[in-house]
N, CA, C and O atoms as a GROMACS GRO file, in nm:
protein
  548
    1UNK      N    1   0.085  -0.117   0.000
    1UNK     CA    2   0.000   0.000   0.000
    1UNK      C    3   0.090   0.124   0.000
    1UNK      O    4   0.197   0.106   0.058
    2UNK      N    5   0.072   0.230  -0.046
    2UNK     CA    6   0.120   0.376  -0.101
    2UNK      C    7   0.076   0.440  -0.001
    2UNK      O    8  -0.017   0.396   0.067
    3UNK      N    9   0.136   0.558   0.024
    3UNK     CA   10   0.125   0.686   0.081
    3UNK      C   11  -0.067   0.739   0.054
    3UNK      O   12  -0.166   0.748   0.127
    4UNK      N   13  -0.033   0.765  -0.105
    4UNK     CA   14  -0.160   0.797  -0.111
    4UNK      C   15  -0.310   0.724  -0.168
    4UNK      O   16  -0.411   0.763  -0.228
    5UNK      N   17  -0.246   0.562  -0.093
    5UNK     CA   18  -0.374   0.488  -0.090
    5UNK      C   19  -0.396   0.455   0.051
    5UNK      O   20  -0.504   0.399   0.073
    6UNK      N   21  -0.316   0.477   0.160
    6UNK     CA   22  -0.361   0.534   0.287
    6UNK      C   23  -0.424   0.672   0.293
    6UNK      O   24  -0.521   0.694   0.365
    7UNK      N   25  -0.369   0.761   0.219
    7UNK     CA   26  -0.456   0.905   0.268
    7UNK      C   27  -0.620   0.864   0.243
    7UNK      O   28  -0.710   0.902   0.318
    8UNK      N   29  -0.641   0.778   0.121
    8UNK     CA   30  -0.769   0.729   0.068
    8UNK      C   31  -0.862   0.686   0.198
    8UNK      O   32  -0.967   0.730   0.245
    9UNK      N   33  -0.756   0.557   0.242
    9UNK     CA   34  -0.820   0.498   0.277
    9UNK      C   35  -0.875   0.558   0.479
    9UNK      O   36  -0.957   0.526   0.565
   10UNK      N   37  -0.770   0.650   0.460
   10UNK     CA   38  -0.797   0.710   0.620
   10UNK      C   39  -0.865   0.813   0.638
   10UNK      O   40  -0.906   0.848   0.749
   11UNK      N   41  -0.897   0.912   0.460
   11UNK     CA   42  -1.042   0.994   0.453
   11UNK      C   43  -1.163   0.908   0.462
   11UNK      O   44  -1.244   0.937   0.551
   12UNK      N   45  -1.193   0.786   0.368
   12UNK     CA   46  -1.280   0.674   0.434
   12UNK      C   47  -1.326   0.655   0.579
   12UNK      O   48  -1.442   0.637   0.616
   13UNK      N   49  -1.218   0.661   0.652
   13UNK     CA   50  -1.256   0.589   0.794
   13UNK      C   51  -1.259   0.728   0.880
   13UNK      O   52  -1.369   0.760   0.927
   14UNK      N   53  -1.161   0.805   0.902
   14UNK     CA   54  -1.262   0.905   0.965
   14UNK      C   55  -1.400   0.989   0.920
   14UNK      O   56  -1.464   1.055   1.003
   15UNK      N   57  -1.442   0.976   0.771
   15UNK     CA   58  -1.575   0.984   0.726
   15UNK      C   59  -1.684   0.898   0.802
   15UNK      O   60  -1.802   0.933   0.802
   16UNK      N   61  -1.645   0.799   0.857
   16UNK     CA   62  -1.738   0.731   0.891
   16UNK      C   63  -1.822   0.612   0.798
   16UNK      O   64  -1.932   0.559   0.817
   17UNK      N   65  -1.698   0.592   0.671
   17UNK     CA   66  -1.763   0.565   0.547
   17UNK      C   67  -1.731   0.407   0.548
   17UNK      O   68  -1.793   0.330   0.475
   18UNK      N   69  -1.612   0.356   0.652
   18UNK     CA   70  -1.556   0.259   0.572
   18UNK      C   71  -1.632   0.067   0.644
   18UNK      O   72  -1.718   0.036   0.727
   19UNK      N   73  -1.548   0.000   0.563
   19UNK     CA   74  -1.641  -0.107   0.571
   19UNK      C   75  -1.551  -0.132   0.742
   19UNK      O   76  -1.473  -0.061   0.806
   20UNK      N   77  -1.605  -0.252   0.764
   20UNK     CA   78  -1.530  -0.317   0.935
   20UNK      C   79  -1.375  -0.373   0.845
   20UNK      O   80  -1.268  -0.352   0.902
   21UNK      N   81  -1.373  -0.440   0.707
   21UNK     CA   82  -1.258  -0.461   0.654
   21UNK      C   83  -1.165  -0.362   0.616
   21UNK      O   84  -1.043  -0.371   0.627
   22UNK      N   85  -1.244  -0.240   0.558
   22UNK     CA   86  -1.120  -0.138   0.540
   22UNK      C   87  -1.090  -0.079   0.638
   22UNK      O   88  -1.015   0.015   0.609
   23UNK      N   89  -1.125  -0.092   0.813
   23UNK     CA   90  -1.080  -0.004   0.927
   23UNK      C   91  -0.963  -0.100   0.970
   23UNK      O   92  -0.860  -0.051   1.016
   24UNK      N   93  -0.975  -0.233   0.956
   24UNK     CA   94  -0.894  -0.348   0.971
   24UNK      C   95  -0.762  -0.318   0.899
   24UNK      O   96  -0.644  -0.317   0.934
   25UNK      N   97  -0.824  -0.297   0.791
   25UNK     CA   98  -0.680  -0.249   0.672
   25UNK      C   99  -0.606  -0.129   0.753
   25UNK      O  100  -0.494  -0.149   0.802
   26UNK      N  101  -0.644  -0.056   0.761
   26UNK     CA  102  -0.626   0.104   0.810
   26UNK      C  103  -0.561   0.050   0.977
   26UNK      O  104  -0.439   0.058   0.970
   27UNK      N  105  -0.580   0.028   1.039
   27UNK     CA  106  -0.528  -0.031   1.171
   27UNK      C  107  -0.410  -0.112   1.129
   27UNK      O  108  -0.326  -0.108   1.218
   28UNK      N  109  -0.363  -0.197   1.007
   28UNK     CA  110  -0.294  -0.261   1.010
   28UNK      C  111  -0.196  -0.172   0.960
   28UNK      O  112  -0.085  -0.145   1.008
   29UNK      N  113  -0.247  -0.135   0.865
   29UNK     CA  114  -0.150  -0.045   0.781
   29UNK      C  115  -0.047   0.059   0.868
   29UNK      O  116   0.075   0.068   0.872
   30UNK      N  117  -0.176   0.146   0.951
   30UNK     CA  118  -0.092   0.238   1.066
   30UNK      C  119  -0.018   0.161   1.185
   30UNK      O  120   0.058   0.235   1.249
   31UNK      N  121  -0.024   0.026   1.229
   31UNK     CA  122   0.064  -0.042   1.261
   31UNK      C  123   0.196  -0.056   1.217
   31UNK      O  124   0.292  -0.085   1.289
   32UNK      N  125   0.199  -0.039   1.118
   32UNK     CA  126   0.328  -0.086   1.034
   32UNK      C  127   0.391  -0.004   0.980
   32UNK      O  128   0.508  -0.031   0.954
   33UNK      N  129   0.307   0.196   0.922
   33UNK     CA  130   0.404   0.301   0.928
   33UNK      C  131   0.334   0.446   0.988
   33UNK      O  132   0.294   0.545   0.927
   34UNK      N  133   0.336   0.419   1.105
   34UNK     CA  134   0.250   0.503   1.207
   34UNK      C  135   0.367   0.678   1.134
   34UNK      O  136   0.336   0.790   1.175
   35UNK      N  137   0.468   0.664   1.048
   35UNK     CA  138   0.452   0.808   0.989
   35UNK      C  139   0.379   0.869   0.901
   35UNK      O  140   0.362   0.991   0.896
   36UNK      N  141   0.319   0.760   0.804
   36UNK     CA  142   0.196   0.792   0.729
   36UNK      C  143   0.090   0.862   0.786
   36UNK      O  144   0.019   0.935   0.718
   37UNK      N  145   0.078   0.851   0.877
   37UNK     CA  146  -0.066   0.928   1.012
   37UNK      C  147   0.004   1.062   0.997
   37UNK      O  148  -0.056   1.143   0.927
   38UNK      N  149   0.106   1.096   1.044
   38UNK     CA  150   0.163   1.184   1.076
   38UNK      C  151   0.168   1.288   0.967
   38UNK      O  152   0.151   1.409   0.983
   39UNK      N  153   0.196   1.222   0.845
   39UNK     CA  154   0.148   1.292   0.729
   39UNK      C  155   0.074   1.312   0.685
   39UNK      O  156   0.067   1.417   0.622
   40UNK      N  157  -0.052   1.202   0.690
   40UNK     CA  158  -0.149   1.263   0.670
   40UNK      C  159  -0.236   1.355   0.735
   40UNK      O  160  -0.328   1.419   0.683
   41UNK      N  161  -0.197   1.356   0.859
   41UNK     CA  162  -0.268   1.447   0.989
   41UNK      C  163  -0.222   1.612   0.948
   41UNK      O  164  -0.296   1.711   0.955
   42UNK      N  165  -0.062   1.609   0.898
   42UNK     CA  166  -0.078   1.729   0.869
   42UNK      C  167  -0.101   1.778   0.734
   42UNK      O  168  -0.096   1.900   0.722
   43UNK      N  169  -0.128   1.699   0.614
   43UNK     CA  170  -0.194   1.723   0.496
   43UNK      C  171  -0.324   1.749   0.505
   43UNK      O  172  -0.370   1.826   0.422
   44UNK      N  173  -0.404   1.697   0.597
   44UNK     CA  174  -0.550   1.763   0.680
   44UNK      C  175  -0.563   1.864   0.709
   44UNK      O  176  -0.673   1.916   0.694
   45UNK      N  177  -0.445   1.943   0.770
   45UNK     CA  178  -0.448   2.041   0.846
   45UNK      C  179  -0.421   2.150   0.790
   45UNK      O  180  -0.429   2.260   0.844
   46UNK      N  181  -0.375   2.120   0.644
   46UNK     CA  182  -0.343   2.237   0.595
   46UNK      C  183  -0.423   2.253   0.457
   46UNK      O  184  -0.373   2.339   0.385
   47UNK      N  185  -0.541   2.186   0.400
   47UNK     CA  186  -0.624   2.132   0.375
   47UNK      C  187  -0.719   2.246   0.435
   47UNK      O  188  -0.770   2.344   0.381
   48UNK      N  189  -0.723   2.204   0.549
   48UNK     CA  190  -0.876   2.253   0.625
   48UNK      C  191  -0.812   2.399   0.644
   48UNK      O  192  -0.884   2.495   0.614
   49UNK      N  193  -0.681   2.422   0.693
   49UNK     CA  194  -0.721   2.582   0.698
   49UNK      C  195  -0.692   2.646   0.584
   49UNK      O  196  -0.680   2.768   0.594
   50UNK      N  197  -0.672   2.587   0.452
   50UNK     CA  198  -0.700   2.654   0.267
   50UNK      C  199  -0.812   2.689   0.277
   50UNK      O  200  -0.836   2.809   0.263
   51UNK      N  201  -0.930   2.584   0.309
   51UNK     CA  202  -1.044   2.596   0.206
   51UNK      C  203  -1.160   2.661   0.381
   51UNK      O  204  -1.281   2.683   0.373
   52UNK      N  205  -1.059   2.681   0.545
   52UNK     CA  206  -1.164   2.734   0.587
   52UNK      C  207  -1.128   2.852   0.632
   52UNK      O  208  -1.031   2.876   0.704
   53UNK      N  209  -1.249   2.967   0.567
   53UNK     CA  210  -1.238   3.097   0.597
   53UNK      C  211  -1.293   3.157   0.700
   53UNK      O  212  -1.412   3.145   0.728
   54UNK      N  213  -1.193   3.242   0.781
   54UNK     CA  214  -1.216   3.300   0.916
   54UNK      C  215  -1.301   3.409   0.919
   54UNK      O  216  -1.258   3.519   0.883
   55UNK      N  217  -1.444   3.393   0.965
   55UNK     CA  218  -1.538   3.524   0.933
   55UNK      C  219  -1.482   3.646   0.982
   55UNK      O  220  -1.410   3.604   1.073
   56UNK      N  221  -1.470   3.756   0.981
   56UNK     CA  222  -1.404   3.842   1.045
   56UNK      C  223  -1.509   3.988   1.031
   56UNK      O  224  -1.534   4.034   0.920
   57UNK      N  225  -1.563   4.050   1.153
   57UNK     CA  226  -1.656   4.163   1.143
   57UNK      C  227  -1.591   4.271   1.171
   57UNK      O  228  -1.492   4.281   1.244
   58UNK      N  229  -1.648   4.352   1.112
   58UNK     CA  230  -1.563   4.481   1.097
   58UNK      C  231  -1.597   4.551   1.222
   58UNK      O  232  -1.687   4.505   1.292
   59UNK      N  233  -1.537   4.652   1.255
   59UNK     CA  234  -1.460   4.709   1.418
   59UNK      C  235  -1.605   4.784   1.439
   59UNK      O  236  -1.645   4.792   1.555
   60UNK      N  237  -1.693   4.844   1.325
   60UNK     CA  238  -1.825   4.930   1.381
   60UNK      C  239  -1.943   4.851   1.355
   60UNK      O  240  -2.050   4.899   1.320
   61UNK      N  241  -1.921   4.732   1.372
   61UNK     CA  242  -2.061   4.630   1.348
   61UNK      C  243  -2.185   4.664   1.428
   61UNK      O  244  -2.300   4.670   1.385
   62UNK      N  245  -2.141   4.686   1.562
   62UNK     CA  246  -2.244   4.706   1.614
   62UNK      C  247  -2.320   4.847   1.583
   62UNK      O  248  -2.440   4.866   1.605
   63UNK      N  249  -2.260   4.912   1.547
   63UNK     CA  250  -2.342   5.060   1.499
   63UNK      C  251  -2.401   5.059   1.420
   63UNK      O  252  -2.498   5.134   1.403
   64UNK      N  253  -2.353   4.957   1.331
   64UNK     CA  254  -2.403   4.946   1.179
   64UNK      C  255  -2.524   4.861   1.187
   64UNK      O  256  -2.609   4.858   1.099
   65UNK      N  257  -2.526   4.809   1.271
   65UNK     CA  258  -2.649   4.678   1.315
   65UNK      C  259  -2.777   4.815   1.359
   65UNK      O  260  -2.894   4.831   1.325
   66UNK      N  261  -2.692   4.885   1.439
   66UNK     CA  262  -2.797   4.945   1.503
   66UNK      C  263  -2.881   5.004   1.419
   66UNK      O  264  -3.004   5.002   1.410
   67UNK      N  265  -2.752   5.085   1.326
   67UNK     CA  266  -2.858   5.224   1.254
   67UNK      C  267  -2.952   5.099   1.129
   67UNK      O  268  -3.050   5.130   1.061
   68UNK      N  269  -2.906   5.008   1.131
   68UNK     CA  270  -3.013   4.950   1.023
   68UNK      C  271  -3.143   4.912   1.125
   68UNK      O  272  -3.258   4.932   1.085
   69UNK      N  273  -3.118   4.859   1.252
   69UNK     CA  274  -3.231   4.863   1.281
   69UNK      C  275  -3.343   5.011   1.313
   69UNK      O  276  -3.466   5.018   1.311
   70UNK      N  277  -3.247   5.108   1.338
   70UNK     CA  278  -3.317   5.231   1.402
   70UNK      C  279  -3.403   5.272   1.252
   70UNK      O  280  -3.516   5.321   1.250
   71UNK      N  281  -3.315   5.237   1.124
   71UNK     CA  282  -3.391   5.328   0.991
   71UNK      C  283  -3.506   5.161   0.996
   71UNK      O  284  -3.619   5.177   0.950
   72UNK      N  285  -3.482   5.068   1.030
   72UNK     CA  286  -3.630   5.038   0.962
   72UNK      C  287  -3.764   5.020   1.044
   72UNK      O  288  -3.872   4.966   1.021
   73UNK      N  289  -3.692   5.110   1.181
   73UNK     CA  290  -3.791   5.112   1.297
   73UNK      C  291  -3.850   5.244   1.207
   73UNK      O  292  -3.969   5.239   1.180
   74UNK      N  293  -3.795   5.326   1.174
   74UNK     CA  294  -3.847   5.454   1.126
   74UNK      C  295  -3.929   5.424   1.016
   74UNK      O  296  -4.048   5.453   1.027
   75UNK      N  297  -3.877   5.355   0.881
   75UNK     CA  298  -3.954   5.301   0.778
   75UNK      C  299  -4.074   5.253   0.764
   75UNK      O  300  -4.144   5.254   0.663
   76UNK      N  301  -4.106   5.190   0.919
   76UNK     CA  302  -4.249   5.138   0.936
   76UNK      C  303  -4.350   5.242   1.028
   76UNK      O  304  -4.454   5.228   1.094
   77UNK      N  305  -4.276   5.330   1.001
   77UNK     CA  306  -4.350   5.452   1.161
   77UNK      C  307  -4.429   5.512   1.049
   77UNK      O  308  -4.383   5.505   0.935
   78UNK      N  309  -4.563   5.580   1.073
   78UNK     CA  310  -4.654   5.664   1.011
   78UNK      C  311  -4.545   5.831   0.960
   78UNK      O  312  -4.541   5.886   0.850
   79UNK      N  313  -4.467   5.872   1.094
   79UNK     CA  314  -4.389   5.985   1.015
   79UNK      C  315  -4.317   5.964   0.898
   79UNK      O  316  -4.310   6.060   0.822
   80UNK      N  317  -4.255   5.849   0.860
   80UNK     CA  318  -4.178   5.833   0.763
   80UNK      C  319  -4.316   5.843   0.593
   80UNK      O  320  -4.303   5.885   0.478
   81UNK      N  321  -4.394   5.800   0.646
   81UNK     CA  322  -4.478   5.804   0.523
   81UNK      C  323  -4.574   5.919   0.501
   81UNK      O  324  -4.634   5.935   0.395
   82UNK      N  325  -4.592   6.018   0.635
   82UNK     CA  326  -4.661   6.108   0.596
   82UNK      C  327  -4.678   6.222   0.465
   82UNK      O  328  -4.775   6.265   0.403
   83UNK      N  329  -4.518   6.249   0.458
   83UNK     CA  330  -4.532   6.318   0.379
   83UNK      C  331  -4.572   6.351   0.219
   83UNK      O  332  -4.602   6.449   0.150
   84UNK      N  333  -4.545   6.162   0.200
   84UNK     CA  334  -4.589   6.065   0.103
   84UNK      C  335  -4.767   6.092   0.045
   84UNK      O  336  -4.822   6.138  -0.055
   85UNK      N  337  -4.815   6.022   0.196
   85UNK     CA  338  -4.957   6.039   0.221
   85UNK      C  339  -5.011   6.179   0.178
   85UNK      O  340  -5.089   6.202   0.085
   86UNK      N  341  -4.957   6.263   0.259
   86UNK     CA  342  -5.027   6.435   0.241
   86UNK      C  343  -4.995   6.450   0.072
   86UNK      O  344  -5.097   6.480   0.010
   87UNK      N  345  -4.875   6.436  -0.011
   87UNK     CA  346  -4.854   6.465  -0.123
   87UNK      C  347  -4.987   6.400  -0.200
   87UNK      O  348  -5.059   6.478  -0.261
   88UNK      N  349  -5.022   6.250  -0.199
   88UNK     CA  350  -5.074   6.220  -0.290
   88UNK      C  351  -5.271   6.234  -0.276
   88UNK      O  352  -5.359   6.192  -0.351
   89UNK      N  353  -5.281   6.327  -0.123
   89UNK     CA  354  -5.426   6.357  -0.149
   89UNK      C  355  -5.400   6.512  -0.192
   89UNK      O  356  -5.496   6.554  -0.257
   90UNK      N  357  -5.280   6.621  -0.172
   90UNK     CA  358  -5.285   6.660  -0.273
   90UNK      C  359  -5.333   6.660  -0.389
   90UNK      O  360  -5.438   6.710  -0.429
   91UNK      N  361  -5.227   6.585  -0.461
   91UNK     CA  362  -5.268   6.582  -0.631
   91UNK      C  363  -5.408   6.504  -0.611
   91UNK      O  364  -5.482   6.536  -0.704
   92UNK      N  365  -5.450   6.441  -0.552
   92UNK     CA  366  -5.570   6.413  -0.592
   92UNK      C  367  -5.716   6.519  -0.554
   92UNK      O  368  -5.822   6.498  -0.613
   93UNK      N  369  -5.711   6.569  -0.508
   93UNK     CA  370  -5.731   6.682  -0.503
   93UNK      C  371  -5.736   6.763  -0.623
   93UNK      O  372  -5.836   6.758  -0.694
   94UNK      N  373  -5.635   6.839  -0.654
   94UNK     CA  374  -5.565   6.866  -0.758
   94UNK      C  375  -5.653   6.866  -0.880
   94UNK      O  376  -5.699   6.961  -0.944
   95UNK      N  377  -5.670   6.701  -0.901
   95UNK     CA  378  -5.692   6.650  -1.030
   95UNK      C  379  -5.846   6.633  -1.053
   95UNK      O  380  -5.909   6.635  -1.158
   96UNK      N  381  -5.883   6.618  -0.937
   96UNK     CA  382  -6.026   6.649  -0.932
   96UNK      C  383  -6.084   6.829  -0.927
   96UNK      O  384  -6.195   6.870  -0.962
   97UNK      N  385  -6.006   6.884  -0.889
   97UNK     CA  386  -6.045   7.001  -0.926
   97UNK      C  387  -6.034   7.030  -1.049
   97UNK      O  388  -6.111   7.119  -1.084
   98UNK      N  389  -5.936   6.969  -1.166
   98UNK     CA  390  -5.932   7.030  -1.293
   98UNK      C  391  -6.022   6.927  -1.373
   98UNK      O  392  -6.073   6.964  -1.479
   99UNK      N  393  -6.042   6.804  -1.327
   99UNK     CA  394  -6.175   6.726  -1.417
   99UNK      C  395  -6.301   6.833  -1.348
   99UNK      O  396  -6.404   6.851  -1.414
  100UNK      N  397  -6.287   6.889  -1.234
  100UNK     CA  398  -6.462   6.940  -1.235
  100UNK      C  399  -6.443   7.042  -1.348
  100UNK      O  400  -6.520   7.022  -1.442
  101UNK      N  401  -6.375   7.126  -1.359
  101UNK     CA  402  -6.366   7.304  -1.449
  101UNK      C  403  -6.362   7.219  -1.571
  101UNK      O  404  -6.438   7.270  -1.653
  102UNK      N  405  -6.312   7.121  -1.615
  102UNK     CA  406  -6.302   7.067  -1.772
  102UNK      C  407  -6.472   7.026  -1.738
  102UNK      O  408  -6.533   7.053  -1.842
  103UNK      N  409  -6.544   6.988  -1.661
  103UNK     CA  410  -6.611   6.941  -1.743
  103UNK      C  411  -6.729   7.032  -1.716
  103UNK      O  412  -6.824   6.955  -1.730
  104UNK      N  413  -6.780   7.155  -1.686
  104UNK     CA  414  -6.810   7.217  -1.686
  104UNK      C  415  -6.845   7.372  -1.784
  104UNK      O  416  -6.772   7.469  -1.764
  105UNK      N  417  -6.968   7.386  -1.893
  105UNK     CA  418  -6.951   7.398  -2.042
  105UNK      C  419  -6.867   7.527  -2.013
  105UNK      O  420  -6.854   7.573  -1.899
  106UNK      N  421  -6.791   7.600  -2.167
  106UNK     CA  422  -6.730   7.749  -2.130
  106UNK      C  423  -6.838   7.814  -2.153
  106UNK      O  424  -6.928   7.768  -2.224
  107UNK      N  425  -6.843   7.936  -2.093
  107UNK     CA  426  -6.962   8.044  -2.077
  107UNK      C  427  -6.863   8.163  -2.164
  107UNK      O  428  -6.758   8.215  -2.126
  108UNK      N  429  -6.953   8.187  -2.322
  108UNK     CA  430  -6.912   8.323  -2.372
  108UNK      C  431  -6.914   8.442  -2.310
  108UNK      O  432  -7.037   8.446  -2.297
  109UNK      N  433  -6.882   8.528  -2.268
  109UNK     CA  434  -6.905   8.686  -2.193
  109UNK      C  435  -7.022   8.746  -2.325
  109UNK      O  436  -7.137   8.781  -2.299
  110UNK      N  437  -6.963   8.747  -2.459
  110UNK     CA  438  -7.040   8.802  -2.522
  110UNK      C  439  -7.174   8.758  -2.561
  110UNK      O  440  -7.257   8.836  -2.607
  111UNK      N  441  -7.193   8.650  -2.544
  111UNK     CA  442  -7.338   8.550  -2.562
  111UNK      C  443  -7.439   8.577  -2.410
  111UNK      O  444  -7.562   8.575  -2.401
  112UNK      N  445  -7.347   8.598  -2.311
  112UNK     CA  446  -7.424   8.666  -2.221
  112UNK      C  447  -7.555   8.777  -2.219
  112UNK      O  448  -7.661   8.761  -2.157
  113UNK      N  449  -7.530   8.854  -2.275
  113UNK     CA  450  -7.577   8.958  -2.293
  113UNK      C  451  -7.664   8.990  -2.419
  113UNK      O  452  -7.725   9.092  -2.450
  114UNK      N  453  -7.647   8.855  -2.488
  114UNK     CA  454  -7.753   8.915  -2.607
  114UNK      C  455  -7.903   8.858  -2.546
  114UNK      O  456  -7.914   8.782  -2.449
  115UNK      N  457  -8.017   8.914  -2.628
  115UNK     CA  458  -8.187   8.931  -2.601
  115UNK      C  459  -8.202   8.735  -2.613
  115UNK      O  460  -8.287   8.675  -2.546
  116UNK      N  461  -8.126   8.677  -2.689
  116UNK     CA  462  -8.151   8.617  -2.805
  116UNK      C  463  -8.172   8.444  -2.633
  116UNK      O  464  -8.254   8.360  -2.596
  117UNK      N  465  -8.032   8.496  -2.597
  117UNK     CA  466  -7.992   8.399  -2.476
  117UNK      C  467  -8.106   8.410  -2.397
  117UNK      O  468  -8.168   8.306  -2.380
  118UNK      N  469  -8.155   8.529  -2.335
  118UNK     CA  470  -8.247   8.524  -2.217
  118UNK      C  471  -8.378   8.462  -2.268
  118UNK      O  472  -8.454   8.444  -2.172
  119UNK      N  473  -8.426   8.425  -2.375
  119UNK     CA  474  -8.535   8.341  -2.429
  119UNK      C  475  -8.585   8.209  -2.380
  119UNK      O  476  -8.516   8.199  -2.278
  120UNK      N  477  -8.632   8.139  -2.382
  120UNK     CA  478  -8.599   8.008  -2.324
  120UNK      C  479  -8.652   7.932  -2.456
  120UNK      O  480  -8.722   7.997  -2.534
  121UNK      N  481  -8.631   7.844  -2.476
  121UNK     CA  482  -8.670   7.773  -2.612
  121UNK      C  483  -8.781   7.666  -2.558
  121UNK      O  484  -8.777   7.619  -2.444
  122UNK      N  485  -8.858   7.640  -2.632
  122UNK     CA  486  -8.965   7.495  -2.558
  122UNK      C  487  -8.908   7.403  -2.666
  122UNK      O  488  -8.874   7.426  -2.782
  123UNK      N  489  -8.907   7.273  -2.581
  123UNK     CA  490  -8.823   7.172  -2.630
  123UNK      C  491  -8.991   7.109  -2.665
  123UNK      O  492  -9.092   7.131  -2.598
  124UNK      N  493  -8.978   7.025  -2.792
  124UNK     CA  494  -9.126   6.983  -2.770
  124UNK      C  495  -9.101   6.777  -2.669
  124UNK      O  496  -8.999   6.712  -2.648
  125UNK      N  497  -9.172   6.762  -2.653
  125UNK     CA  498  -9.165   6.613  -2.591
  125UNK      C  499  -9.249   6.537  -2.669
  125UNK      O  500  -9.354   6.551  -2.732
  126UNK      N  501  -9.168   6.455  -2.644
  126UNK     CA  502  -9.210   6.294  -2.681
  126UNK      C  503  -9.275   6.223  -2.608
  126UNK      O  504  -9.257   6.230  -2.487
  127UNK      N  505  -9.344   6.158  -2.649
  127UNK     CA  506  -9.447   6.078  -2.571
  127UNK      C  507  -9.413   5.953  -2.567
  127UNK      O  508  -9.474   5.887  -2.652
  128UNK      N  509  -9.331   5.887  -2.495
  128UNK     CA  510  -9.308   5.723  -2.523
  128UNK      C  511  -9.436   5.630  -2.412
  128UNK      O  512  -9.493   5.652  -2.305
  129UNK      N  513  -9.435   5.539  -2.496
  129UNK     CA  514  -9.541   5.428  -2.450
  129UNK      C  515  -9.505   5.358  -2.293
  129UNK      O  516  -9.396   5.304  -2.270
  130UNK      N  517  -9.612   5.369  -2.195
  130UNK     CA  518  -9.567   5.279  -2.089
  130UNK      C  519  -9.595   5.128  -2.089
  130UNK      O  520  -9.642   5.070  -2.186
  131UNK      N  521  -9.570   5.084  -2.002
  131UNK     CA  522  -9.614   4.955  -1.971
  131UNK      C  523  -9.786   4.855  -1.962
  131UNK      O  524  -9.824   4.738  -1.974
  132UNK      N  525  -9.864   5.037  -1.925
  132UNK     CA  526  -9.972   4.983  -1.936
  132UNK      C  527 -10.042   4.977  -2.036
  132UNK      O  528 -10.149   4.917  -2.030
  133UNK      N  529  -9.998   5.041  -2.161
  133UNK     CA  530 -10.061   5.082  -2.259
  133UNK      C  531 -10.033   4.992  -2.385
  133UNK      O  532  -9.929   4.930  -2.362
  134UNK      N  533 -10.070   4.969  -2.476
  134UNK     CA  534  -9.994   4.858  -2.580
  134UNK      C  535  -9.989   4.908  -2.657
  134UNK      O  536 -10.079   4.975  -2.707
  135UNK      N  537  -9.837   4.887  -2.710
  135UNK     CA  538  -9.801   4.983  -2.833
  135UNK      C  539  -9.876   4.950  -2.981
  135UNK      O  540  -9.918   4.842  -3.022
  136UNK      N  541  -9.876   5.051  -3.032
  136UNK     CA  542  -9.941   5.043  -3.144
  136UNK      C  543  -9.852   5.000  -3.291
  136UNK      O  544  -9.752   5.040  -3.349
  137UNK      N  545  -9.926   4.926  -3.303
  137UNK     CA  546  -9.853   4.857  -3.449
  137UNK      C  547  -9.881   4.864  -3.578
  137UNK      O  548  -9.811   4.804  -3.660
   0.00000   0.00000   0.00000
């Protein structure tokens, strides 16, 4: 057996992977060149601190924690949205005041004043049929 068919076989068994025959192997094997362990223990070790990264927080974390919590204590508060609120009954407002004047007819100044306007016209009417009556055919 090789160097690196022990490293194999000793990622196997501290995995928890290996059979009762390959821990047998692995026991015999490190019997016979207990420096192989030694190498592989520190090929592990340098292994694990490559691929493990040390979280590291920066020196004003906690301030920074804070003010995010303080802005989204604010974000959900009625002051943060008021001004929001007041703007948009504003314009609505606004917009309803200029649909009433649009729709409201324009009045001539000069049509005011003629004889012709103060007249009233008779509209003649129509007579439509009710329900009780039967229309004529």
């Amino acid at each position: 057996m090789t160097q690196s068919e022990f490293n194999l076989l000793a990622e196997i068994v501290f995995d928890k992977e290996a059979t009762p025959i390959e821990t047998e192997l692995f026991e015999q094997t490190l019997e016979r060149n207990p420096e192989w362990m030694d190498a592989f223990l520190d090929n592990r070790s340098i292994l694990d601190e490559a691929f493990t990264e040390v979280p590291t927080t920066p020196t004003n974390f906690n301030q920074q924690l804070l003010a995010r919590w303080q802005a989204d204590q604010i974000r959900t508060s009625f002051q943060y949205w008021a001004p929001s609120i007041v703007a948009a009954v504003a314009a609505g407002v606004g917009l309803l005041a200029i649909l009433t004047t649009l729709g409201k007819p324009v009045l001539n100044p000069s049509r005011l004043d003629s004889p012709a306007e103060a007249q009233l016209e008779t509209t003649s009417s129509v007579d439509f049929p009710t329900l009780q009556e039967p229309l004529d055919r």
